[in-house]
C-alpha positions in Angstrom: -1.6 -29.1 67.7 -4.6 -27.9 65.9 -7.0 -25.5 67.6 -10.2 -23.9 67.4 -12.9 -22.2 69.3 -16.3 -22.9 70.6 -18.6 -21.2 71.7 -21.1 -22.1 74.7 -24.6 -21.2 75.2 -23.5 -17.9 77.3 -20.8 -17.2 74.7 -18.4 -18.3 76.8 -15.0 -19.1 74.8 -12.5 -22.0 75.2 -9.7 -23.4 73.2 -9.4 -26.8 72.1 -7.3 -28.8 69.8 -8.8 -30.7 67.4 -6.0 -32.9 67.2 -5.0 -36.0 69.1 -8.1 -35.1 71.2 -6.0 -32.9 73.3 -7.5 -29.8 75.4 -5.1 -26.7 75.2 -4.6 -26.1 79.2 -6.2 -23.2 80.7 -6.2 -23.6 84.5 -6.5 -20.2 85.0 -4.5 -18.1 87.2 -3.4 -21.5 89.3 -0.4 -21.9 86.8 0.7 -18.5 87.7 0.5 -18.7 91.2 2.5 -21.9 91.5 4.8 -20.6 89.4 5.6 -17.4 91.2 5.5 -19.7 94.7 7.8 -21.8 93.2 10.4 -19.0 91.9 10.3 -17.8 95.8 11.3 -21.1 97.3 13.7 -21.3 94.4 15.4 -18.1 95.6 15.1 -19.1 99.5 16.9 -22.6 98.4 19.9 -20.8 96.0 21.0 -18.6 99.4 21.0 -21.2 101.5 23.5 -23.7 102.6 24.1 -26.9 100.8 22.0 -29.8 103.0 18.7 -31.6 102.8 16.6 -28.5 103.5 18.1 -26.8 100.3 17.6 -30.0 98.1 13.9 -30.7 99.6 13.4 -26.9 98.3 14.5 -27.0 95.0 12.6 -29.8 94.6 9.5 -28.6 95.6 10.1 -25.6 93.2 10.8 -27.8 90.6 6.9 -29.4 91.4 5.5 -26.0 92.1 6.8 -24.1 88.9 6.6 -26.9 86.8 3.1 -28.2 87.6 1.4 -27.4 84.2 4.9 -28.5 82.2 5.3 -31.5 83.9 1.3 -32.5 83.7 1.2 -31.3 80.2 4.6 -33.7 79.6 3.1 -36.7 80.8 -1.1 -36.0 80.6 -0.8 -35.0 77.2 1.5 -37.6 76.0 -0.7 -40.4 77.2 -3.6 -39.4 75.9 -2.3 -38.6 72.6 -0.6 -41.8 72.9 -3.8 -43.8 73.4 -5.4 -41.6 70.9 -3.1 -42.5 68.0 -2.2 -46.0 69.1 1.6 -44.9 69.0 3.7 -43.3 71.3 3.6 -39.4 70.8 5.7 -37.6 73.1 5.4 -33.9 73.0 8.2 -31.4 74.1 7.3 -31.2 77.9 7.9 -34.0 77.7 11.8 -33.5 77.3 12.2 -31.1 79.8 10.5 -32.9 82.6 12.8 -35.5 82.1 16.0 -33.7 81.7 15.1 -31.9 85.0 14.1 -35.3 86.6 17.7 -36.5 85.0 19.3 -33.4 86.8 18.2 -33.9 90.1 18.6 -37.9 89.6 23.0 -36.8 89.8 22.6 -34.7 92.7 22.1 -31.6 90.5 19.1 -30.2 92.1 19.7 -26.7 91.5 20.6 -27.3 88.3 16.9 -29.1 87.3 14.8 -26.4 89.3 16.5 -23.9 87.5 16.1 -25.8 84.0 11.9 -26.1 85.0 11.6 -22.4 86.6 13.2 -20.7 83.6 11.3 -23.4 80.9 8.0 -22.8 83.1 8.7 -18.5 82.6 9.6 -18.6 79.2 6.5 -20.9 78.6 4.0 -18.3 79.8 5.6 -15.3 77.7 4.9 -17.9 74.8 1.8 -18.4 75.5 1.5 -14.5 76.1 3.1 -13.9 73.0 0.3 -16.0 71.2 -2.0 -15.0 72.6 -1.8 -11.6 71.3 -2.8 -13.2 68.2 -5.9 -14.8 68.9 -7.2 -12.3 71.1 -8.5 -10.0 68.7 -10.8 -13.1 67.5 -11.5 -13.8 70.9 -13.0 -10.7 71.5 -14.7 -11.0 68.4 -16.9 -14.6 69.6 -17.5 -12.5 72.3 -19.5 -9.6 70.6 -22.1 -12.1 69.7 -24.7 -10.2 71.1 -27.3 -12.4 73.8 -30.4 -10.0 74.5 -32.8 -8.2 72.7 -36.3 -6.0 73.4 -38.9 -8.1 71.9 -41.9 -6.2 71.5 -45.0 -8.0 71.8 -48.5 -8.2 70.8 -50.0 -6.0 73.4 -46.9 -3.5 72.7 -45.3 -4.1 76.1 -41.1 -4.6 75.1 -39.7 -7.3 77.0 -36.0 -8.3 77.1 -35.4 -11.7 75.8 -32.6 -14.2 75.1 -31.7 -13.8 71.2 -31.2 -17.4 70.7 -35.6 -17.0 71.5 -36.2 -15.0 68.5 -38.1 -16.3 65.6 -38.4 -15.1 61.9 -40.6 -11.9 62.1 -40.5 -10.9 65.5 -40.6 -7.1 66.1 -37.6 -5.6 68.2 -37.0 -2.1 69.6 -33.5 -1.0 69.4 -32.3 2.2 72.0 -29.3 4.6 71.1 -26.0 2.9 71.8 -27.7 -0.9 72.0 -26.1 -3.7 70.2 -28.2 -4.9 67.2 -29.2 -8.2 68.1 -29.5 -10.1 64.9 -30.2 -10.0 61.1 -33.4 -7.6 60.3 -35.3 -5.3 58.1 -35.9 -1.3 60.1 -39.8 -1.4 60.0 -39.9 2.2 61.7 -37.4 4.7 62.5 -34.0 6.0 61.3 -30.5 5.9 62.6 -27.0 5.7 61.7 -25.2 2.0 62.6 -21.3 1.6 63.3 -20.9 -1.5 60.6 -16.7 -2.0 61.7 -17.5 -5.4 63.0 -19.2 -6.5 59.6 -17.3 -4.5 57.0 -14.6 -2.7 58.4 -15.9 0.8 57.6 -15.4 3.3 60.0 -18.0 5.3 58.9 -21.3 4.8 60.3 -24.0 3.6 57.7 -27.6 5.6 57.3 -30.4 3.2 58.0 -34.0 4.1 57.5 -37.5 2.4 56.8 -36.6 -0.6 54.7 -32.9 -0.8 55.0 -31.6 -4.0 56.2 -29.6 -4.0 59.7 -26.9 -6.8 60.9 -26.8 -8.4 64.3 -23.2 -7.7 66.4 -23.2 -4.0 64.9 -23.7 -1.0 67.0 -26.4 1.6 67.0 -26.2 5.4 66.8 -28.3 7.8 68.5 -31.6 7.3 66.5 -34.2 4.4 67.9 -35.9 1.9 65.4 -38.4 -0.9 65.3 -36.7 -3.6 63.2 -38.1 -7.1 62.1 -36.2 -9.9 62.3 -35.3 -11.9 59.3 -32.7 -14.6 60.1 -32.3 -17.5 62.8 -29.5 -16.1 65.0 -27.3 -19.1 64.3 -27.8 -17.9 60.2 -27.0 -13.9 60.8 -23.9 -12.8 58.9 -22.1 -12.5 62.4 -22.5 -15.8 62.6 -20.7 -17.1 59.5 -18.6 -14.4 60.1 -17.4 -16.4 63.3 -17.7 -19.7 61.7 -15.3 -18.4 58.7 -12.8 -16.8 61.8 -13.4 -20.2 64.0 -12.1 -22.5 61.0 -9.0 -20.0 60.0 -8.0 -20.9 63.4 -7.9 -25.0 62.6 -6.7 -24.7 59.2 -3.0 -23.9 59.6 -0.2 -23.5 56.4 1.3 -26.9 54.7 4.5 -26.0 56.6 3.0 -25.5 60.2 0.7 -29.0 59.3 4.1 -30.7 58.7 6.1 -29.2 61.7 3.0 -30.4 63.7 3.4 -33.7 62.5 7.1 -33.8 62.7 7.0 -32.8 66.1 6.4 -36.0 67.8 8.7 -37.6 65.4 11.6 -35.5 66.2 11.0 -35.7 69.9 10.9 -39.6 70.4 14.5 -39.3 68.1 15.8 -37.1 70.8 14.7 -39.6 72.8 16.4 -42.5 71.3 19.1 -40.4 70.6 19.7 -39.5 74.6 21.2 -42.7 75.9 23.0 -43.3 72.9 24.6 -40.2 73.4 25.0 -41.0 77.2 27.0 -44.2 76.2 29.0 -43.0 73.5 30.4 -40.3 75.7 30.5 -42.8 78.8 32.7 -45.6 76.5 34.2 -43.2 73.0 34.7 -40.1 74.5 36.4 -40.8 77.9 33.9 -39.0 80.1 32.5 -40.6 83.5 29.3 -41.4 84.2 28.0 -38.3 85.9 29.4 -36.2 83.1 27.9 -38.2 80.5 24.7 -38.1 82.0 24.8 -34.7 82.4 26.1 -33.8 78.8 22.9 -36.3 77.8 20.5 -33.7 80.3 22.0 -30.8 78.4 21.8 -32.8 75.2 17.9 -33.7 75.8 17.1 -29.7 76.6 19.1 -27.9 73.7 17.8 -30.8 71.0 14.1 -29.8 72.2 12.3 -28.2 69.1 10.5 -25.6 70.9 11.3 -23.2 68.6 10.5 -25.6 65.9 6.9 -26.0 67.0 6.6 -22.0 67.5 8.3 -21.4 63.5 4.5 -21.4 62.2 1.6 -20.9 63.9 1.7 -17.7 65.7 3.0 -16.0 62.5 -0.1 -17.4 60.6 -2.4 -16.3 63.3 -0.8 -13.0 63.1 -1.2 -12.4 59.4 -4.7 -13.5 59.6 -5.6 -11.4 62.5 -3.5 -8.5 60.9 -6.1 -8.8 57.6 -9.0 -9.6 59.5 -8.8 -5.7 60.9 -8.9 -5.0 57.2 -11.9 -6.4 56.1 -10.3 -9.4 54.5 -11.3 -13.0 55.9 -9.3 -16.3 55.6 -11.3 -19.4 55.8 -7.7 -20.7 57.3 -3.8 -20.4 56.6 -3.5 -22.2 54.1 -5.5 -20.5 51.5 -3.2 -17.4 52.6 0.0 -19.9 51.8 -1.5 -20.4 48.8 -1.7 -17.0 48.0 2.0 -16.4 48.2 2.4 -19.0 45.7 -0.5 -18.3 43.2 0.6 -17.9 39.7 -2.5 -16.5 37.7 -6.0 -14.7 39.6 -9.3 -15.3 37.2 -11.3 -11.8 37.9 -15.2 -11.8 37.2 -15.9 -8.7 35.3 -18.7 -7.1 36.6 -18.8 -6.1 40.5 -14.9 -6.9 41.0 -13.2 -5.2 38.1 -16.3 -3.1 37.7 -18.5 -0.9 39.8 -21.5 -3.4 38.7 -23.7 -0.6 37.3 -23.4 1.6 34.4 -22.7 5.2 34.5 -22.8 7.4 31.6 -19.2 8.2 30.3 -20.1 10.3 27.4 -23.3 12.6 26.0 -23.7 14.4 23.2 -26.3 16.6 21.4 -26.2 18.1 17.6 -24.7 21.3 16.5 -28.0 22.4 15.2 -29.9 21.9 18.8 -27.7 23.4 20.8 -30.0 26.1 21.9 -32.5 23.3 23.1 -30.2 21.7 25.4 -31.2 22.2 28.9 -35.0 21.4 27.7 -33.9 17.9 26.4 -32.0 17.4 29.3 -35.0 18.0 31.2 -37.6 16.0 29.3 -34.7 13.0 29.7 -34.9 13.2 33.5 -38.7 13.5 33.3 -39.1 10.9 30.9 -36.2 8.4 32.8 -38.1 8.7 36.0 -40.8 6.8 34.5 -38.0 3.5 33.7 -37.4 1.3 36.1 -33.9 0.3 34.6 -30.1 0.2 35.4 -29.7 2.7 32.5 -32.1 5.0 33.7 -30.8 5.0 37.2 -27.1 5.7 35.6 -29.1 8.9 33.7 -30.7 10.3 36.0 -27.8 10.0 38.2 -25.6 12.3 35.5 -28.0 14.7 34.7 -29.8 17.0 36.7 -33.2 18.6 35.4 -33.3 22.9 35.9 -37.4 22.5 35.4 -39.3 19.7 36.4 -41.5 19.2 33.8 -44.6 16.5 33.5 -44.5 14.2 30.6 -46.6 11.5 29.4 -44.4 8.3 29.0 -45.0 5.1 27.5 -42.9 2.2 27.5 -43.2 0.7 24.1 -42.5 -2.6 23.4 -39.6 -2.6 20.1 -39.6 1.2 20.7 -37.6 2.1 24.1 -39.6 5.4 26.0 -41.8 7.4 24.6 -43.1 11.1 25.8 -45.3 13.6 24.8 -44.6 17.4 25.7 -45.9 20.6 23.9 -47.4 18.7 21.1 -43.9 16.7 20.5 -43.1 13.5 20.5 -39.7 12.6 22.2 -38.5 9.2 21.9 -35.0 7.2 24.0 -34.2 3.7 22.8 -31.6 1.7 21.1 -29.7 3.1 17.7 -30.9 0.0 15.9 -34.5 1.2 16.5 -34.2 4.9 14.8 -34.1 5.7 10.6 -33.3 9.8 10.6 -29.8 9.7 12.4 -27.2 12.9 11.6 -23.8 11.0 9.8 -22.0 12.3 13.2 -24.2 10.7 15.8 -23.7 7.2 13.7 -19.8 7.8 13.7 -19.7 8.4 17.4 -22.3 5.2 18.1 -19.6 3.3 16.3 -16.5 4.4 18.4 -18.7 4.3 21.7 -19.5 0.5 20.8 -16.1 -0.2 20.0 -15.4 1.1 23.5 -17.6 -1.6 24.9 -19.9 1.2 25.7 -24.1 1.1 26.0 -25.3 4.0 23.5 -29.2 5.0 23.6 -30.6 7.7 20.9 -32.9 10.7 21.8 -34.9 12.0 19.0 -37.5 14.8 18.9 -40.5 14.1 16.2 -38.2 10.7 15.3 -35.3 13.0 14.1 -32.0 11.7 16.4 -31.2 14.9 17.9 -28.1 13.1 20.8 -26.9 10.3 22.1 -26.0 9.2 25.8 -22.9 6.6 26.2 -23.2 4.3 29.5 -20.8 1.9 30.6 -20.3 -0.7 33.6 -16.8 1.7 34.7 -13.9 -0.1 35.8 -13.2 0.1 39.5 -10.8 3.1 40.8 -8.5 0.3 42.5 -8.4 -2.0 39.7 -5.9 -0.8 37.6 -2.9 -0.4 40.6 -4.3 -3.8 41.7 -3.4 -5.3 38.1 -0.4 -3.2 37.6 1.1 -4.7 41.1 0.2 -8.4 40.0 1.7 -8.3 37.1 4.8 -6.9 38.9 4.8 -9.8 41.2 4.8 -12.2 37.9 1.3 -13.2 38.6 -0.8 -13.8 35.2 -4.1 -11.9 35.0 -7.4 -13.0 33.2 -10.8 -11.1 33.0 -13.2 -13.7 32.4 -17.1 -12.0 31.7 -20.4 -12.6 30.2 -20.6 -10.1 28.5 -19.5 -9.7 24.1 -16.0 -9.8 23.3 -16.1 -6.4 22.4 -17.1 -5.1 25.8 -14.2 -7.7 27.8 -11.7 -6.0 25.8 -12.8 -2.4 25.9 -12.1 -3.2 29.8 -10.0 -5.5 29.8 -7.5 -3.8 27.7 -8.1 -0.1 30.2 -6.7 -2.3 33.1 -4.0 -4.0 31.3 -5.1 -7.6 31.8 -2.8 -10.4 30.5 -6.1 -12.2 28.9 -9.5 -11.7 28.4 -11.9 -14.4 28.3 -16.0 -13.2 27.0 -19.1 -14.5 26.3 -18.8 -17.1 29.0 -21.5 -18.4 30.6 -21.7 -18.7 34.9 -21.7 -22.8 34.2 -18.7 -22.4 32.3 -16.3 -20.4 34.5 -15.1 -23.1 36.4 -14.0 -25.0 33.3 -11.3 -21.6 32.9 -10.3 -21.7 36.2 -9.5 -25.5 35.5 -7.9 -24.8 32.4 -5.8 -22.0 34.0 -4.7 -23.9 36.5 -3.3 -26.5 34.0 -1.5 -24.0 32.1 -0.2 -21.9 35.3 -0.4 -23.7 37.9 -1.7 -21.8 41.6 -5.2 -19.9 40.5 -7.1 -17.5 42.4 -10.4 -16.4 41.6 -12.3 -13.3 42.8 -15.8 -13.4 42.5 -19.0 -12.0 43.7 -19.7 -14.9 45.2 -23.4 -16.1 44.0 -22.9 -16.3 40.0 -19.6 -17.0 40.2 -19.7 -19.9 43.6 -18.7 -22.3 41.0 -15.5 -21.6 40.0 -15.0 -19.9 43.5 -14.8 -23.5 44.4 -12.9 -24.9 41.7 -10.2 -22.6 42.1 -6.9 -23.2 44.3 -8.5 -19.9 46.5 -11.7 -18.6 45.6 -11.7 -15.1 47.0 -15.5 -13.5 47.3 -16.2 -9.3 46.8 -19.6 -9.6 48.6 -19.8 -6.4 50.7 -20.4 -9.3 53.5 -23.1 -11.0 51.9 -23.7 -14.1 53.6 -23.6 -16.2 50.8 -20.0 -15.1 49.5 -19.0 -15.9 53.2 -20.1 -20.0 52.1 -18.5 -20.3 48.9 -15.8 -19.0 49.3 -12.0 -19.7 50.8 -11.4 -16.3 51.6 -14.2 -12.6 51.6 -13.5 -9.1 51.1 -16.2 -7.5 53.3 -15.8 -4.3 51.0 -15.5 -4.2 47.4 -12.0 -3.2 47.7 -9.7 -4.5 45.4 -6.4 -2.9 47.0 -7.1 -5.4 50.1 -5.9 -8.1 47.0 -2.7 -6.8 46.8 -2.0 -6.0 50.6 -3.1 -9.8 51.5 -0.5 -11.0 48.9 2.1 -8.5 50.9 1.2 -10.2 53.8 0.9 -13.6 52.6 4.7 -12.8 51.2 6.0 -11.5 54.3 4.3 -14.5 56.0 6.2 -17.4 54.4 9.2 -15.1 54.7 9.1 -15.1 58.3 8.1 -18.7 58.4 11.3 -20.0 56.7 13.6 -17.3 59.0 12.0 -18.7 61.9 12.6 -22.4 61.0 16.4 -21.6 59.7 17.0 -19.8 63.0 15.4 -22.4 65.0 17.4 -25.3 63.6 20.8 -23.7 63.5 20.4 -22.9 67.4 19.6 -26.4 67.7 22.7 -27.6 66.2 24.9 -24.9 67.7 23.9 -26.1 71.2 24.4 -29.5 70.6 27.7 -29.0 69.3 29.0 -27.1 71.8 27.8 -29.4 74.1 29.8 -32.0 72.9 32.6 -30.0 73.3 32.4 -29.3 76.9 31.3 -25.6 76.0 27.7 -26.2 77.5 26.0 -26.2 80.6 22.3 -26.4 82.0 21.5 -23.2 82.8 22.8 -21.6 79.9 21.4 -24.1 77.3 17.9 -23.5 79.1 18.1 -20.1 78.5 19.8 -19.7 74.8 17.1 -22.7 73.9 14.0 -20.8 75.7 15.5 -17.1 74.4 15.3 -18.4 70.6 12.1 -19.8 71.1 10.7 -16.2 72.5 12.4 -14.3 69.6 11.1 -17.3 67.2 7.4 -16.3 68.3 8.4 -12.2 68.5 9.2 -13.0 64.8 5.9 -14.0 63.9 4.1 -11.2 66.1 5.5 -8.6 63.8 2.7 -9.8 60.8 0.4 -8.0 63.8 1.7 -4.9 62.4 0.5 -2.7 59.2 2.3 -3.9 56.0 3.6 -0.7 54.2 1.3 -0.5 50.3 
């Protein structure tokens, strides 16, 4: 059974399963009650004296403790029935009968014990499950629902947020809950961003920052505009990506699901054969028959079966959801565990996405002047609005501010004018008087894949400055692991050849792809996946949405952005690059724990059903070794709740 969640107008949250049109049950704490009402008369009947008043008990504790089994057994099994246009029995199925078949010999104790112990082991299942999905759960329900609207004559007045329109004015207190997506008009603060990105530490937001409804304020008050339709805030895909990760299960749980009523309606078929050919073949009577055929029709249930998958995926998409990593659903984290090669976009996953400068250097013979050039560069660098001049001015710092006149000229780079000198920063290609050392280290910086700019005084080169897009701190133990787990690593960038492999060749890539154009990296990605197979891509998510798509699981490094959240099949809401490795761990241990689960569930099935043939089974104790590997099939997938070790 498929499920997902929905959300009402109050942000109320239900379950329901997508599949067969079913409803996943939630009667609230009836279930419970009856259950524990049940277990009471159950106990009044087993001390009392055989007779009508201790059969009439039983009974009714087989109705009371079983009311949600047995309506689930036959409810659900006609409506999935008429849904289809096929019988499809579900496991409830089984056991209401089997207890029906009990009672039907005279075994009434017997089939109220086979329900009460089937209906307690049910609820720690659903417990057990639940432990999964709560986390998410509690997610829907931080969707924030009020805000202070301020309005034209100033007055604030608390609205609905689903009321708010683009440009709206709100007033956020210390403490509130940021009601949507907006820009600070007024004010400062600092905002816990956990739910968003997963960093613990609070951002700094002033004047012009943007803010991100769902997250919490500090103790600073701000005026904020709002920006976004509540149904388009980053929250809001945020729940979107979460609510389909809960409807898009692994390939293995799909086909248990689908098995399932397969396998049941077998058992089925199976049960009065099994009846006869003890009955006639195996020299049993008829009550002994039928009962080996009740004992047959619990162990063969495939509870366990139908619990192998799902609550493990849950888990390990829970478990990386606390990380900052979202799966669009489980079977792009299946997928994952599989992959064979992972395309990387250079810039902004690799890379920290802006240059810094890695190397500077001034001549021999102006040594003396050093700290003045170094402040005429930051004066002069001020002036740029430029990736290379924010990358300057963030490595050098100036001892006197000084005022220079600058000019940007066209063909020329920046040129200043201080104490009747000209000083000029631009491109190598652009100066004639360069010392035979600066040339030599433009050349090695350039075969580094390095950005080098000249600085001359009076049009004599005097230094150079080496920038460089810097490969990310992770991104070499990231590589390292992949290609420790046999998984084939390509760099593919826009930038020259010559800067790809500088990189590329720092992080130890298997291949390095350059000079490709955003239109063209889906073609590699296709072309990958013909000669490896399973392809991942990680992307930032805009530039790169194309092959994001076209590859087996297009993984975004957005920082959250909203538009990373579309594209792709899986986000890292922080550019961190050691979240790649941990969700492979975790995708890993998943399908490890899958497969144990499904062994261990089948050889319990055929133990049971052997010794029952052998006269080494009864009721009470197939119940409980059936129900006990269920519980420790669904314990099993709990533990991808818990940290993987990286």
């Amino acid at each position: 059974m498929k499920e997902g969640y929905v959300m009402s107008n109050n942000h109320e949250v239900e379950v329901v399963s997508t599949e067969h049109g079913e409803r996943e049950h939630d009667h609230g704490k009836l279930p419970v009650i009856l259950f524990f009402a049940g277990l009471a008369l159950f106990i009044i009947a087993f001390v009392l004296h055989a007779g009508i008043l201790k059969n009439t008990l039983f009974l009714f504790s087989m109705l009371l403790s079983g009311y949600h089994i047995i309506e689930e057994g036959v409810i659900d099994t006609i409506t999935a029935t008429k849904s289809k246009g096929k019988f499809t029995p579900n496991v409830h199925i089984l056991m209401t009968l089997a207890a029906i078949g009990a009672m039907f010999i005279g075994d009434f104790q017997e089939g109220a014990l086979l329900i009460v112990i089937f209906a307690g082991a049910h609820f720690l299942e659903e417990y057990a499950e639940g432990k999964s999905k709560r986390e998410i759960t509690n997610l829907l329900k931080m969707n924030p629902t009020e805000a202070r609207l301020i309005k034209s004559d100033g007055t604030v007045e608390l609205v609905e947020v689903a009321s708010l329109s683009i440009g709206d004015q709100l007033k956020v207190l210390n403490g509130d809950q940021i009601p949507t997506d907006g820009v600070l008009v007024s004010g400062q603060s600092t905002v816990d961003e956990s739910a968003i990105n997963g960093e613990s530490m609070p951002a700094e937001k002033t004047a012009g920052d943007e803010v991100f409804g769902s997250t919490i304020n500090g103790n600073g008050s701000f005026v904020m505009e709002v920006t976004k339709d509540s149904k388009d805030t980053l929250f809001a895909k945020i729940l979107q990506m979460v609510n389909q990760s809960q409807s898009n299960m692994t390939k293995t749980a799909t086909k248990i699901q689908k098995i399932e009523p397969i396998y049941v309606k077998t058992v089925l078929i199976l049960v009065p054969l099994f009846i006869l050919a003890g009955y006639f073949f195996l020299g049993w009577d008829f009550r002994e028959s039928f009962y080996r055929g009740m004992v047959f029709l619990t162990v063969a249930s495939p509870c366990a079966l139908a619990a192998s998958a799902v609550p493990a995926t849950l888990s390990a998409v829970s478990n990386l959801a606390k990380r900052g990593v979202l799966f669009k659903g489980g079977s792009y984290l299946s997928n994952l565990s599989d992959v064979q090669g992972i395309a990387f976009d250079k810039t902004g996953t690799l890379t920290e996405g802006k240059p810094k400068v890695t190397d500077a250097f001034f001549d021999d013979n102006h040594a003396a002047q050093k700290d003045k050039y170094i402040d005429v560069i930051v004066a002069m660098e001020k002036t740029a609005n430029h990736p290379l001049a924010d990358a300057i001015l963030a490595h050098f710092e100036a001892t006197t501010k000084l005022s220079v006149s600058v000019e940007n000229e066209l063909g020329k780079g920046l040129v200043g004018k201080f104490e009747e000198k000209t000083y000029r920063i631009g491109k190598p290609e652009t100066f004639t008087n360069t010392p035979e050392q600066v040339k030599v280290l433009n050349e090695q910086y350039a075969t580094e894949g390095k950005t080098v700019v000249y600085f001359s005084v009076d049009e004599e080169v005097v230094g150079l400055i080496a920038m460089m897009d810097v490969p990310n701190e992770n991104a070499k133990g990231v590589i390292e692991y992949l290609k420790a787990q046999g998984v084939h690593t390509t760099m593919i960038t826009g930038d020259s050849e010559r800067t790809g492999q500088a990189v590329g060749k720092q992080l130890g890539m298997d291949e390095i792809v350059g000079n490709v154009l955003p239109e063209n990296k889906a073609a590699i990605v296709e072309e990958q996946q013909e000669k490896y197979g399973i392809i991942a891509m990680l992307g930032d998510g805009v530039n790169d949405a194309p092959a994001l798509v076209k590859a087996d699981i297009g993984i975004a490094m957005g920082d959250g952005t909203d538009v990373a959240i579309d594209v792709a099949d899986a986000v890292l809401m922080q550019n961190d690059l050691t979240k790649i490795s941990y969700a492979h761990k975790v995708a890993k241990k998943l399908d490890k724990i899958v497969w144990q689960n499904i062994y261990f569930s089948l050889a319990v099935i055929i133990l049971l059903v052997v010794l029952n043939i052998f006269g080494r089974m009864d009721l009470p104790l197939g119940v409980i070794a059936h129900e006990g590997s269920t519980i420790l099939v669904i314990l099993n997938g709990l533990r991808l709740l818990l940290p993987i070790k990286e």
